[in-house]
DRENPA-3360 file (N, C-alpha, C; in nm, 2 decimals, always signed):
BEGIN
1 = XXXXXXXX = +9.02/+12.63/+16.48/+9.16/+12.65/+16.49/+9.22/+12.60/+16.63 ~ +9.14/+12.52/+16.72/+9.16/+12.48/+16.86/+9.29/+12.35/+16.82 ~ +9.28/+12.33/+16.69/+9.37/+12.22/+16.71/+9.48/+12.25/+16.61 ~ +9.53/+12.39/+16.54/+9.65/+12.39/+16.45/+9.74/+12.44/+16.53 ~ +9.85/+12.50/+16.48/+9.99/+12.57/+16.52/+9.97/+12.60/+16.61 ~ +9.90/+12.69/+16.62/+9.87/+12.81/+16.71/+9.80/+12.76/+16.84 ~ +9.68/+12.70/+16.83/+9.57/+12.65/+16.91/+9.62/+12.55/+17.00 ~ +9.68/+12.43/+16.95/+9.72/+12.32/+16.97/+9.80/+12.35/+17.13;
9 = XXXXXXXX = +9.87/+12.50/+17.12/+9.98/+12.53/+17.25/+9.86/+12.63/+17.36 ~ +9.74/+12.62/+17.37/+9.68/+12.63/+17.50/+9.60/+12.52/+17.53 ~ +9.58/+12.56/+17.62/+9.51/+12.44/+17.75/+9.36/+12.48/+17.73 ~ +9.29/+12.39/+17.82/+9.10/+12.43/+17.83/+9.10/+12.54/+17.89 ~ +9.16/+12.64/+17.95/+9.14/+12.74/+18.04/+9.21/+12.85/+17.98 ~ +9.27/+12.82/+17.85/+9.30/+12.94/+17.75/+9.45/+12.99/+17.79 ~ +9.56/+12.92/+17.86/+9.67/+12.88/+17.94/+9.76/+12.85/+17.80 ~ +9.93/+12.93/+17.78/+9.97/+12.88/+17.72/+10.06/+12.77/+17.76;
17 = XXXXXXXX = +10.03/+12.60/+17.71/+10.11/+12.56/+17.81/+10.14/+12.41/+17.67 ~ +10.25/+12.36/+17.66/+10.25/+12.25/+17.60/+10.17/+12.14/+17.69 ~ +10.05/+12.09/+17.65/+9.99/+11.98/+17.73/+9.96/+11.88/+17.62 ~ +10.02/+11.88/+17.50/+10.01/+11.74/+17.44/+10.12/+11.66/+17.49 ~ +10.06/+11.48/+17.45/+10.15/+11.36/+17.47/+10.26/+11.42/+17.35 ~ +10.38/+11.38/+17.39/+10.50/+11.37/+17.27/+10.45/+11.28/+17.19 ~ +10.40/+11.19/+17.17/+10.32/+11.08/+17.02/+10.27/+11.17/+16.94 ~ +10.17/+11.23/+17.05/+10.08/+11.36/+16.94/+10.12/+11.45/+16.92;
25 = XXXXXXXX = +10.25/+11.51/+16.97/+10.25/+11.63/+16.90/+10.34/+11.60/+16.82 ~ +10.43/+11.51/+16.80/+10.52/+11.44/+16.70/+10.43/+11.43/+16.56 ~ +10.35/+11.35/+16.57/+10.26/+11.33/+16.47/+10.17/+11.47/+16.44 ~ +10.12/+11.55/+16.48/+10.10/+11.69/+16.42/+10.19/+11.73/+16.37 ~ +10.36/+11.75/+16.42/+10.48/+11.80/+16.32/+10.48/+11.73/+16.28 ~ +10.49/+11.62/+16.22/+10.50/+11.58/+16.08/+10.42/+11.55/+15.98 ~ +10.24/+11.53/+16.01/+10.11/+11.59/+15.89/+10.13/+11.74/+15.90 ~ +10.18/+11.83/+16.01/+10.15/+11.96/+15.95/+10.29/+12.02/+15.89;
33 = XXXXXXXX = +10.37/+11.94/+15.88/+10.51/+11.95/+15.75/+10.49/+11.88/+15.63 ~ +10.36/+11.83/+15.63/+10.34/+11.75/+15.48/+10.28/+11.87/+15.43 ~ +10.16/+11.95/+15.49/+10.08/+12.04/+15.41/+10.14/+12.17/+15.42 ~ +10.25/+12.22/+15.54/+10.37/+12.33/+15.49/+10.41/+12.31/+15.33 ~ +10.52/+12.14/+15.31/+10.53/+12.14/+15.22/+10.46/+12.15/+15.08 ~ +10.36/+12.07/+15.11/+10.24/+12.11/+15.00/+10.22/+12.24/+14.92 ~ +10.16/+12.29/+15.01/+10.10/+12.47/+14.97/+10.20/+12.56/+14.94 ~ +10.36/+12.53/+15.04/+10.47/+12.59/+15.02/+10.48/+12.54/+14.83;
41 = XXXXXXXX = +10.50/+12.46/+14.79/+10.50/+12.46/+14.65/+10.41/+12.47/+14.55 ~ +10.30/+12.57/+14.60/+10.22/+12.65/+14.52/+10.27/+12.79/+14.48 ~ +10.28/+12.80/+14.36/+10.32/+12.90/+14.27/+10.19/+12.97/+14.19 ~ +10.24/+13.13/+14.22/+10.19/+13.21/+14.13/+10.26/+13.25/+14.02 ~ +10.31/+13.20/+13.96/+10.40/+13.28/+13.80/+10.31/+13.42/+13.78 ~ +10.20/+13.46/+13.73/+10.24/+13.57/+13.71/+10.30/+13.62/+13.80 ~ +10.29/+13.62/+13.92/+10.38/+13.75/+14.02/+10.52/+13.70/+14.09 ~ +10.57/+13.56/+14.01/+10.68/+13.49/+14.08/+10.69/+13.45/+14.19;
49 = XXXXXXXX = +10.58/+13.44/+14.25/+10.63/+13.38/+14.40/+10.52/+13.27/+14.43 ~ +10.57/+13.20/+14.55/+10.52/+13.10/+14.60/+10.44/+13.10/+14.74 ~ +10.34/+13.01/+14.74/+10.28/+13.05/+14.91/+10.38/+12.99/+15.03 ~ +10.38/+13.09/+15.12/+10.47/+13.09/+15.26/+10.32/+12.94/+15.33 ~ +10.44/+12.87/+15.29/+10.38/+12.75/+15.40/+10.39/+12.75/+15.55 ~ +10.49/+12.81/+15.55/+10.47/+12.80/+15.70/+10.36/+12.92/+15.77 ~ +10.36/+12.98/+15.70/+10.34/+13.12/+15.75/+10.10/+13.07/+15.71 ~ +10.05/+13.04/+15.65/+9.94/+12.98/+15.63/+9.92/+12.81/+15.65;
57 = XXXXXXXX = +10.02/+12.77/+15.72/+9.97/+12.64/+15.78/+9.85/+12.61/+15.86 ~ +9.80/+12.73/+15.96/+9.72/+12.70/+16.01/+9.55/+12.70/+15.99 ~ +9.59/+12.80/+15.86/+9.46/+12.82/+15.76/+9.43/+12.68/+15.69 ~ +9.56/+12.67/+15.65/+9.55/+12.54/+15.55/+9.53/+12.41/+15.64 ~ +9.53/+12.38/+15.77/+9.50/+12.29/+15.84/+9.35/+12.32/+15.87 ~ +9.33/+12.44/+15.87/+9.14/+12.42/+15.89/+9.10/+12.42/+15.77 ~ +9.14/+12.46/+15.65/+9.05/+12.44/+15.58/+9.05/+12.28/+15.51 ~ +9.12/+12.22/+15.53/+9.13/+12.08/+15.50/+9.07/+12.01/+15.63;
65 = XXXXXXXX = +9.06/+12.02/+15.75/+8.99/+12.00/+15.84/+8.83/+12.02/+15.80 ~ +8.81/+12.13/+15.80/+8.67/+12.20/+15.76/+8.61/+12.12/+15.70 ~ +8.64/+12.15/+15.55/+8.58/+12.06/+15.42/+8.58/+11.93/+15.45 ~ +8.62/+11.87/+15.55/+8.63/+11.73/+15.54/+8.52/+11.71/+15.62 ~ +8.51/+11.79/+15.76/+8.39/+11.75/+15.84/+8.28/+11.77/+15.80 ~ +8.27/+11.90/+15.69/+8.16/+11.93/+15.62/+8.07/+11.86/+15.52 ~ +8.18/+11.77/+15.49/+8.14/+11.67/+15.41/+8.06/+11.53/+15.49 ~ +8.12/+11.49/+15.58/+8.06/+11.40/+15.68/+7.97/+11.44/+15.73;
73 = XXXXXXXX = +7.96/+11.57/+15.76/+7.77/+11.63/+15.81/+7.73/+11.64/+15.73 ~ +7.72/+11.65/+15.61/+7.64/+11.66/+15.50/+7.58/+11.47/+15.45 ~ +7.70/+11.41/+15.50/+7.64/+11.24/+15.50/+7.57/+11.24/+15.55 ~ +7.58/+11.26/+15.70/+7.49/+11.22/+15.78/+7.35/+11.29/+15.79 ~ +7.35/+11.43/+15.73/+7.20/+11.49/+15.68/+7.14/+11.37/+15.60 ~ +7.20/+11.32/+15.48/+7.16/+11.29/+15.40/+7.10/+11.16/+15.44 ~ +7.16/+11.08/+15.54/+7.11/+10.97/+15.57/+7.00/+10.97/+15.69 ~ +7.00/+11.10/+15.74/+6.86/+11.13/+15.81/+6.71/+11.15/+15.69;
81 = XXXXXXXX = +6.78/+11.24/+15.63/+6.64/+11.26/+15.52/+6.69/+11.22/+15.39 ~ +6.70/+11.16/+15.33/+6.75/+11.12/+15.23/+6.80/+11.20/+15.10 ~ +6.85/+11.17/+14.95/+6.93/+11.21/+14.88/+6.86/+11.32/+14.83 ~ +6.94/+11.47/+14.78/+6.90/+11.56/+14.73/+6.82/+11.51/+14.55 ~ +6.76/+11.61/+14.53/+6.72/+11.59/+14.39/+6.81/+11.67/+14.31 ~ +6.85/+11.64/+14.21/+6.94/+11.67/+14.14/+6.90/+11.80/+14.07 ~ +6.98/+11.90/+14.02/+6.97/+12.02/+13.97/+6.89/+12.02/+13.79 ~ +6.83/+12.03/+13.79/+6.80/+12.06/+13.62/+6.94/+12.08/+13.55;
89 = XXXXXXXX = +6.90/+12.01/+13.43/+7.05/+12.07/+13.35/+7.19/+12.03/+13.39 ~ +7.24/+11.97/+13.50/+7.33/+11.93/+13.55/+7.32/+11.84/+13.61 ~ +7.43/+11.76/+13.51/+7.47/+11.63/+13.52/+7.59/+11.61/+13.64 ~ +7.51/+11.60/+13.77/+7.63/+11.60/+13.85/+7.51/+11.53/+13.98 ~ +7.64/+11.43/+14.08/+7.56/+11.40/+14.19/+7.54/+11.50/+14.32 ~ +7.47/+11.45/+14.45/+7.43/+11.51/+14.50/+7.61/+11.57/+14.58 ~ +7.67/+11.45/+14.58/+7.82/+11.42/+14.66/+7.89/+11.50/+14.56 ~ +7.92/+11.57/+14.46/+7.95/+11.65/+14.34/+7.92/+11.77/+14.32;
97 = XXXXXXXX = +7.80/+11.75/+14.39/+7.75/+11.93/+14.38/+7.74/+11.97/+14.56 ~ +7.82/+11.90/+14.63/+7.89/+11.92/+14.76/+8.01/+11.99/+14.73 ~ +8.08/+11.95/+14.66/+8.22/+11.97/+14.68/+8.23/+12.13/+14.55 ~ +8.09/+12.15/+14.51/+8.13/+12.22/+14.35/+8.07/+12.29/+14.44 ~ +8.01/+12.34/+14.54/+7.92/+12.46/+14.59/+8.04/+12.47/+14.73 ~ +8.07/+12.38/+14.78/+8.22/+12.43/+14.88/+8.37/+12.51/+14.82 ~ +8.35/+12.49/+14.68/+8.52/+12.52/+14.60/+8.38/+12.68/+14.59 ~ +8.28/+12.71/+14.55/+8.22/+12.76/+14.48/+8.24/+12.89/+14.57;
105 = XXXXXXXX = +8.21/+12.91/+14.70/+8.31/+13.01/+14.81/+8.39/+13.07/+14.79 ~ +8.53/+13.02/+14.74/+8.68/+13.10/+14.72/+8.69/+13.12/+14.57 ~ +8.55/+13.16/+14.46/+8.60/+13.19/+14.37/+8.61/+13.34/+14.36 ~ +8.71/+13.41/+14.33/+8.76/+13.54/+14.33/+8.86/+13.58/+14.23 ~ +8.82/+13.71/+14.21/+8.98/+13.77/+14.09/+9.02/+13.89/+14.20 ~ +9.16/+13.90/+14.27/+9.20/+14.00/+14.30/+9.29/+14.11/+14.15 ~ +9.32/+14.21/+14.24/+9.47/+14.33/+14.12/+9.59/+14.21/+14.19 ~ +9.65/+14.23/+14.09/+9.78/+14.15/+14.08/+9.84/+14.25/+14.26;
113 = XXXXXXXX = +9.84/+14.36/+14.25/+9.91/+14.41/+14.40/+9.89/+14.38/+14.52 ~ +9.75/+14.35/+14.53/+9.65/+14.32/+14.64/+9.71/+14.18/+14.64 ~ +9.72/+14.06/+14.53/+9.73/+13.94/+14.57/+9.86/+13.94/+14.64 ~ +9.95/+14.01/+14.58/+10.11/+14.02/+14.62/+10.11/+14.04/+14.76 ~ +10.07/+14.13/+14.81/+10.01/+14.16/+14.92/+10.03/+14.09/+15.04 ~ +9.87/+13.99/+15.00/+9.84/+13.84/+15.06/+9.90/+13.74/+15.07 ~ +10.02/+13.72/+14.97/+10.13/+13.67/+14.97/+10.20/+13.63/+15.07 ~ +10.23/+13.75/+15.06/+10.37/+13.81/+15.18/+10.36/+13.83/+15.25;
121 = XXXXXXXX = +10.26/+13.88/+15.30/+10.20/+13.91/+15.44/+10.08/+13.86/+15.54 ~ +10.03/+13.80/+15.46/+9.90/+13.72/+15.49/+9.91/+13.55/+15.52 ~ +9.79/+13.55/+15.63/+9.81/+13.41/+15.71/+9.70/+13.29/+15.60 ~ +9.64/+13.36/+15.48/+9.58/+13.29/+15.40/+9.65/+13.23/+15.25 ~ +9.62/+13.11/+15.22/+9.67/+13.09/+15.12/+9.56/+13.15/+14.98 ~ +9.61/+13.21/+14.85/+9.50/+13.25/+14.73/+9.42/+13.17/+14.77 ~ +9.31/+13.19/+14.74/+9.17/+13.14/+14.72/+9.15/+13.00/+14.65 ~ +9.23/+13.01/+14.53/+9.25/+12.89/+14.41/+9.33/+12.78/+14.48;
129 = XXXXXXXX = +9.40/+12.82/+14.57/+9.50/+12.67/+14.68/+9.41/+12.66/+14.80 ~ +9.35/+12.75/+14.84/+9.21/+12.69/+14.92/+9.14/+12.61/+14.90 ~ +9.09/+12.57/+14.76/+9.00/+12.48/+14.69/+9.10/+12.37/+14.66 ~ +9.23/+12.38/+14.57/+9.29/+12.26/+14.53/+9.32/+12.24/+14.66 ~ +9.39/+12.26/+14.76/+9.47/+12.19/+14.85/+9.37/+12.11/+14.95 ~ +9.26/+12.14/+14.98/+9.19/+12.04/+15.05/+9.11/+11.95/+15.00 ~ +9.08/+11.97/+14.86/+9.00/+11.84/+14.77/+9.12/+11.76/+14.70 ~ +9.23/+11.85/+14.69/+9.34/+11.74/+14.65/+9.38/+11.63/+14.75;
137 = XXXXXXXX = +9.36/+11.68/+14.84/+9.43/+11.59/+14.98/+9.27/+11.51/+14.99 ~ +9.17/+11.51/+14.96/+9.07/+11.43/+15.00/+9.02/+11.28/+14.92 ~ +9.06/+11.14/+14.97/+9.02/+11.04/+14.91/+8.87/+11.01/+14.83 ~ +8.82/+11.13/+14.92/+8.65/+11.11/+14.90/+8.63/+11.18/+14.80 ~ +8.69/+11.29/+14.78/+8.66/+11.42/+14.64/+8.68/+11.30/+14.54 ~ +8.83/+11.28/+14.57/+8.88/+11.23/+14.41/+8.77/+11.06/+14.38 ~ +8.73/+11.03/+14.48/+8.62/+10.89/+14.48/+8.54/+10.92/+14.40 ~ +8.41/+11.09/+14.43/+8.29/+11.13/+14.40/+8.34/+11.14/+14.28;
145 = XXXXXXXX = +8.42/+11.22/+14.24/+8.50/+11.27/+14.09/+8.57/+11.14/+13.98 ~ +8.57/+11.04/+14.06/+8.69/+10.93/+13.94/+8.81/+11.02/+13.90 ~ +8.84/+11.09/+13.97/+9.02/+11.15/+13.92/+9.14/+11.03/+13.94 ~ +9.19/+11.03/+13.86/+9.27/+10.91/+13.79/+9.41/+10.99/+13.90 ~ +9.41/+10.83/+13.93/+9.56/+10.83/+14.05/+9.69/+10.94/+13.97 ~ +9.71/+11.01/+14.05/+9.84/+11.08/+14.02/+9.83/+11.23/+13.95 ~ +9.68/+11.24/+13.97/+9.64/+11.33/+13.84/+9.67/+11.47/+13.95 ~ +9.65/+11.61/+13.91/+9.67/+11.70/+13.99/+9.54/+11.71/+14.12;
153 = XXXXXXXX = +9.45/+11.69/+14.12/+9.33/+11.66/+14.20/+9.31/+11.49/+14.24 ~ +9.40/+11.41/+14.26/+9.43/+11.26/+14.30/+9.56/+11.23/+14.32 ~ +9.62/+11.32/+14.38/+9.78/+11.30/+14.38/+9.81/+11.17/+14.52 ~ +9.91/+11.08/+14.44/+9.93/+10.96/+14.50/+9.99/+10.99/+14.69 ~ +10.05/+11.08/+14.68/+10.07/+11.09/+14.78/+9.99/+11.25/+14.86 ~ +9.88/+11.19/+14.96/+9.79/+11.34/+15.03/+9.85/+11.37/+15.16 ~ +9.79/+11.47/+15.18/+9.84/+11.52/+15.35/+9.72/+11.53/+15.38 ~ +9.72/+11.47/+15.54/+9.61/+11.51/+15.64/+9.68/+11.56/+15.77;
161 = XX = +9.61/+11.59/+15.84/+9.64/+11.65/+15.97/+9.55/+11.56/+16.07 ~ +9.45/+11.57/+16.00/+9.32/+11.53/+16.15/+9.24/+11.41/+16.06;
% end
């Protein structure tokens, strides 16, 4: 979180101080108003509401951060010791069953009150926009996967931050 909303406004010595270039912090507002807007138009119908983008931007900047780095250390494991062996029974690559054991973390059923909750008051987006929002935004997911341009998991236009 050293580099979202929040983080981005101290210094090395834990100082709150604006010490970015105006280039860079221009460009942070405007990738971190692509993925406000993003997540902000994630809907729950059953409980009618939508995720507060603003209010979980900074979650949603690490966790699209996260998964991405975790992906690239996991390259570069791979190219120290070479490719996993594939799982019995499953037809899936080693880059496949990366991204299926990372989504595989935020699977959960909350009570409809509890989620409402998290909604409205919480700095996290559901668990289920944890998973889409950072594999949607990733060229590499939708690569390992062949998801057809425009599809809900290959959407033509992604947001990154970093």
């Amino acid at each position: 979180h050293g580099f979202d909303d929040q983080g981005r406004q101290f210094d090395k010595d834990g100082n709150l101080v604006d010490w970015w270039a105006p280039p860079t912090k221009a460009a942070f507002l405007k990738n971190a108003k692509c993925i406000i807007n993003q997540y902000g138009n994630y809907s729950i119908p059953e409980l009618g509401l939508k995720v507060n983008g603003i209010n979980t931007q900074g979650e949603n900047i690490a966790d699209n951060g996260g998964v991405k780095e975790a992906y690239l250390a996991y390259g570069s494991w791979v190219k120290r010791h070479g490719p996993e062996p594939g799982l019995p029974g499953l037809d899936y690559t080693s880059e496949q069953m990366f991204w299926i054991s990372s989504a595989n973390v935020w699977c959960s059923v909350h009570r409809p009150e509890s989620q409402r909750t998290k909604i409205l008051s919480g700095y996290h987006s559901p668990d289920n926009f944890r998973v889409q929002g950072p594999l949607s935004n990733s060229p590499i997911f939708s690569k390992d996967f062949n998801c057809p341009v425009g599809s809900k998991m290959n959407p033509v236009h992604k947001c990154a931050v970093w």
